[in-house]
N, C-alpha and C positions, 0 to 999 in steps of 0.2 A: 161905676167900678170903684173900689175901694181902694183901690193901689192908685188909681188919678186922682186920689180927693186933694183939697188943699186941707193945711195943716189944720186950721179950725176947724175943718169938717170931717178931719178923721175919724172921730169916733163916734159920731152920727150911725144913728140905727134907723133907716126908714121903716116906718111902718104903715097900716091905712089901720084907723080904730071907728069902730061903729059907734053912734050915739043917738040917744031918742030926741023927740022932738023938743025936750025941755033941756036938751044938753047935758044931759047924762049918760056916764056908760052904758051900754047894751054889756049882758053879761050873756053865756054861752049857754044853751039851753041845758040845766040843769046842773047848772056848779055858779061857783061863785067869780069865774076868772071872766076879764073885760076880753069881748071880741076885738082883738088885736092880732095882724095877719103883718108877721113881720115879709120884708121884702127881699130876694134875693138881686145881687150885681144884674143890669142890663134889664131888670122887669120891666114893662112899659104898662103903666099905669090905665086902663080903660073907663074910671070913676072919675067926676070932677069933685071939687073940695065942697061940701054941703051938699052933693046931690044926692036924692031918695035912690034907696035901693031897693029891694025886694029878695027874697030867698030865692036861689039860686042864679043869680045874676055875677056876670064877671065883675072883681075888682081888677087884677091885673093879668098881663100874661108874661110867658114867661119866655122869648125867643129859640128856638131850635137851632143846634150849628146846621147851615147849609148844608145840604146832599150834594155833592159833586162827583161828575162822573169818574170813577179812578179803574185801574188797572186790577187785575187780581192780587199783584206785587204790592198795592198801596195795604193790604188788608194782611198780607204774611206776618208785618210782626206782631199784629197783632193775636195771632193763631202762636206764635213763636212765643209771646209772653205768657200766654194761658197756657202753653204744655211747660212751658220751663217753668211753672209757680212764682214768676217773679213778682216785686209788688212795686205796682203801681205809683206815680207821681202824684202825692194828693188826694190817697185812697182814699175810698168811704169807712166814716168813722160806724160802728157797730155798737148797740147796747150789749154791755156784756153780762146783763141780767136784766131779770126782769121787775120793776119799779113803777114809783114818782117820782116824775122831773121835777127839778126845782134849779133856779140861777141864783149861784152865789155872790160873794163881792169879788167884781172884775180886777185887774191887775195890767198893768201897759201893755196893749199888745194883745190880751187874750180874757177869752170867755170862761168863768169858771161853772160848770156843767154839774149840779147831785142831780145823781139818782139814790130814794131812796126806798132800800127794799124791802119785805115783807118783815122782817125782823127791827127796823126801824135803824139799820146802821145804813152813813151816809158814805157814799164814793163818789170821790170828788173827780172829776176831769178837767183838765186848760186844753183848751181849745181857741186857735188862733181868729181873732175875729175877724178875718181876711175869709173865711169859712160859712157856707150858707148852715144855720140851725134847724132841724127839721121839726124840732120837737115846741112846744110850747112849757110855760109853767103850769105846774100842777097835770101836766096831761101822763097816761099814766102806758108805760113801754113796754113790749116784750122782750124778752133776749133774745137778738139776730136783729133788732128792727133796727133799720139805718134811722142812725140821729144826727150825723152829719152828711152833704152831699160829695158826691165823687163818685171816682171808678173803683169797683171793689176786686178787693184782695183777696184772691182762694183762701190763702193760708185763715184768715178770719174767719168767712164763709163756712171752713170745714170745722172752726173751732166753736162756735156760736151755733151755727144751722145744721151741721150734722155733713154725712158724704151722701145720702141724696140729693139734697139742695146745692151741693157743689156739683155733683157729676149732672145735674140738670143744667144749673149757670153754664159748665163751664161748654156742655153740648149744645145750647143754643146759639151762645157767643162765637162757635167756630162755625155751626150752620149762619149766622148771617153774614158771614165773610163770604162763603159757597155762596150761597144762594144768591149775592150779588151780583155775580158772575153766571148763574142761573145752571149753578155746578148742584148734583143732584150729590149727597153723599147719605147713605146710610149712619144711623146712629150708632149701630152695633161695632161698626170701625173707630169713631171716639171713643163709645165706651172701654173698647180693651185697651187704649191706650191707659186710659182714665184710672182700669183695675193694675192697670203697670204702676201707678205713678201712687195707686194707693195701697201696697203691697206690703209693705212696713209700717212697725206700729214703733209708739214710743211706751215703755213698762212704765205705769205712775205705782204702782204696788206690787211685788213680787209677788206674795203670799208664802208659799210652800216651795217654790221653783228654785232655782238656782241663778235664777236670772238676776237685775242687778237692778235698783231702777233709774228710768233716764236710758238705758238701755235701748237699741234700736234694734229690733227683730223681725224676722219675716213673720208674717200673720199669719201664715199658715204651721208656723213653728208654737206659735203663742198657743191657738186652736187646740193642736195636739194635745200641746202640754197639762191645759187644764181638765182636756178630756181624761188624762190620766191622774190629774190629783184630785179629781171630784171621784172618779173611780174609787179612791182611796179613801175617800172623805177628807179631802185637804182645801187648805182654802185656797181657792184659782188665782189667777195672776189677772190685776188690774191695768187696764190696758186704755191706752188715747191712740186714736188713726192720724198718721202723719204723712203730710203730699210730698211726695220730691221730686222736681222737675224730672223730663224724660231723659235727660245726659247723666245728673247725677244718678238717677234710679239704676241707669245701665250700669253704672262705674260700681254700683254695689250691689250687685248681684253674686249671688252663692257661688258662679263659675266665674273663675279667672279668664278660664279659657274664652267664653262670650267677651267679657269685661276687655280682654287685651286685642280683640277684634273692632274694638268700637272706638277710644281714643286712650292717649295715657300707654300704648301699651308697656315703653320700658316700665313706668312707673308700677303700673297692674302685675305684671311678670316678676319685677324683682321684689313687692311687697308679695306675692305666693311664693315664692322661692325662700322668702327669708322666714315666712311662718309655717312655709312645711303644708300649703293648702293641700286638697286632693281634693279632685273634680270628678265630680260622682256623673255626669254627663244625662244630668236629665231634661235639659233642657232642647229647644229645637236645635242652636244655631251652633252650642259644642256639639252634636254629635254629628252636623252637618262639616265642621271644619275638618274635625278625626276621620271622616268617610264613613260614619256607620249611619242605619238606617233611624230617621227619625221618629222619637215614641209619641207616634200621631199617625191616625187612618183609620182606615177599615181592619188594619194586619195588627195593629197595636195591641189588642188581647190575646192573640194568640203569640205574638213573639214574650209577652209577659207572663203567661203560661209555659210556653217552652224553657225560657230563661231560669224561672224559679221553680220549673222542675230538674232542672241540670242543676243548678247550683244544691238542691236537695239532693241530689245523687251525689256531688261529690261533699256534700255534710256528712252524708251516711255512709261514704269512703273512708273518709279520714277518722269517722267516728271508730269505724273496724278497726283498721290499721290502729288507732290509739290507743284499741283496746287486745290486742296482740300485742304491742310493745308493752304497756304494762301488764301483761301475766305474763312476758318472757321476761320483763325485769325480774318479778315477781319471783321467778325460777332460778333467775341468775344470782340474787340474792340471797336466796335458801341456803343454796350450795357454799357462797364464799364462806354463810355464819358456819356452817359444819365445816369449814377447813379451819377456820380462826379458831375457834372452841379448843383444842386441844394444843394448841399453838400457846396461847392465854394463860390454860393451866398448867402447862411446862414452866413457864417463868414466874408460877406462886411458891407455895410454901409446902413443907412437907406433905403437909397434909394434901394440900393442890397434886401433888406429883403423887401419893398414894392411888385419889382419887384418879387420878390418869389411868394409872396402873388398871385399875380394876375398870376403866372404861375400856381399856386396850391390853386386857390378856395377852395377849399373842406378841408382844414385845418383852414381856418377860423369858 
C-alpha cells in the first residue's frame, strides 16, 4: 500500500516486465511498447523473479474485499447515494475523449496523464499517484473508458457514456443490493425513478428560443419547443441531460403544490407566493392533495375529452358575448358622434354656424 511505504520507497512504482532469454525487452505484439504490467496496492505476486512464463499464464492477482454477511440496512446507503447522484469518495477517473495515452513529467505527489487526440492536441491530467492507472503508454482509449480505478460517479457516467449506460449502471447497482437479500424487484420500478431524476436538461445553445443558455428546463418543454422552430424552419435549442438526485428533483418540479408536500414547504410556498406561481394541477400527487380525480386510468381520456369540450363551449360563450358587446359599442358610439357633430359646429365660425343652420332648418 502506498500510504505505508517508508519515505524512500515512496515513489516506487512496482511493476512485473517481460524479457527474452538474452535479456531483452519483450515488446507487445505488434507495437513498439515493452511488456510492462504495472501493479496495483495489495497485488500478490504469482511469478518468481526469472521464472519462464508462457501466454496466458497469471503474473499476479488482485485480492477481492470479503463478502460478509450484512443486513439489508448494510446496503441502503448505498441505494441512497445512487438516487440522490451523489459523488463518490475516490471516484473513477473517466477518459473524456477518445485518444493516445502518453505519461508526462511527474510532479510531488502526482501522475501527469496526455491523452492525445485525433487532431494531435495534448490534455493533460494530474492524477494523484496514491491511484491505481489503468491505462498504459502509447495504449490507445475510448471516451467513457475508465483510466483510473474507483467507484464511479453517475454525474460522469451520464456525461461521457450517455443515459443508457447510466440508467443500466445505475439499475444493476440497486439490483445487487435486492438481490442480496434474495429481494426480487422489477426493473420497471428503478427505471421511473431514473426517468424522474432525468427529467431536466441543461440549454448549451438556445438557437431560435427564448431560452437562455445554462438554463435548466424540463425536457419535455425543450421537446416541444423545437418541434415548433423546425416547424418554422428555425434552428432548435441545443440541449445536454442533467441527473438530480430524487429530493432535489422533487423540490423542482413545475407544481409548488407536490414541491410543498415533500420537504422545504414554508420555503416552496413562500418562493410561489412571491413569484405569482400557478399550479396547472397535472400531476398525480397535486390533484390528489386538491381532491380531484387523478389524470391516470382507464377514465383518463374521456375526462380529457369532456374537459376540453366544455372549456370549448365556454370559448364559444365568451366569443358571442364579445361580439355583442362590441356591435352594442359599435351602436353606442354612432349615436354619441351624431349628438357631438352639431355640438362642435355651434362653437365654430360663421361659417360653421351657417352650416349648422342649413343642417338644422327647423331651428330657424
Amino acid at each position: 500500500d502506498t500510504q505505508h511505504r517508508r519515505g524512500s520507497a515512496a515513489g516506487l512504482k512496482p511493476a512485473i516486465l517481460l524479457i527474452d532469454g538474452e535479456g531483452n525487452e519483450v515488446n507487445l505484439p505488434g507495437t513498439d511498447r515493452p511488456a510492462l504490467y504495472a501493479l496495483p496496492s495489495r497485488a500478490v505476486i504469482q511469478v518468481e523473479d526469472g521464472a519462464t512464463i508462457a501466454a496466458g499464464d497469471v503474473l499476479a492477482k488482485i485480492p477481492q474485499a470479503t463478502s460478509k454477511t450484512r443486513d439489508i440496512t448494510g446496503g441502503l446507503p448505498r441505494v441512497a447515494e445512487l438516487f440522490e447522484a451523489r459523488k463518490p469518495k475516490d471516484a473513477a477517473i473517466l477518459a473524456p475523449l477518445t485518444g493516445l495515452v502518453s505519461f508526462g513529467q511527474e510532479t510531488k505527489g502526482k501522475r501527469r496523464l496526455v491523452i492525445i487526440d485525433a487532431d494531435g492536441v495534448d490534455h493533460e491530467y494530474l492524477i494523484s499517484k496514491e491511484r491505481h492507472i489503468n491505462v498504459y503508454e502509447g495504449e490507445t482509449v475510448q471516451q467513457g473508458e475508465i483510466i483510473v480505478d474507483g467507484p464511479m460517479e453517475s454525474g460522469e457516467l451520464l456525461k461521457y457514456r450517455g443515459v443508457d449506460a447510466l440508467a443500466d449502471y445505475i439499475v444493476n447497482e440497486v439490483q445487487d443490493v435486492y438481490r442480496l437479500q434474495g429481494v426480487k424487484i422489477n426493473d420497471k420500478h428503478i427505471e421511473v425513478i431514473i426517468r424522474q431524476m432525468l427529467r431536466k436538461v441543461t440549454v448549451v445553445r438556445p438557437g431560435d428560443s427564448k431560452l437562455l443558455p445554462g438554463e435548466q428546463v424540463a425536457r419535455i418543454q425543450v421537446t416541444e419547443e423545437n418541434e415548433k422552430l423546425l416547424a418554422e424552419d428555425k434552428e432548435p435549442v441545443e440541449w445536454s441531460p442533467l441527473l438530480l438526485g430524487i429530493t432535489k428533483a422533487s423540490l423542482t418540479t413545475e407544481s409548488f403544490i407536490s414541491a410543498a408536500s415533500f420537504q422545504e414547504t414554508t420555503r416552496v410556498l413562500t418562493e410561489a407566493s412571491i413569484n405569482g406561481k400557478v399550479d396547472r394541477l397535472r400531476g398525480l400527487k397535486e390533484n390528489v392533495i386538491v381532491g380531484r380525480l387523478i389524470p391516470a386510468g382507464t377514465g383518463q381520456v374521456y375526462h380529457q375529452e369532456r374537459r376540453r369540450a366544455e372549456v370549448d363551449s365556454a370559448v364559444r360563450e365568451v366569443d358571442t358575448l364579445l361580439d355583442a358587446i362590441t356591435a352594442g359599442t359599435s351602436a353606442v358610439a354612432a349615436q354619441d358622434t351624431a349628438k357631438e357633430v352639431p355640438a362642435v359646429l355651434i362653437q365654430g365660425s360663421d361659417e360653421g354656424n351657417s352650416t349648422l343652420q342649413e343642417m338644422n332648418p327647423a331651428e330657424e
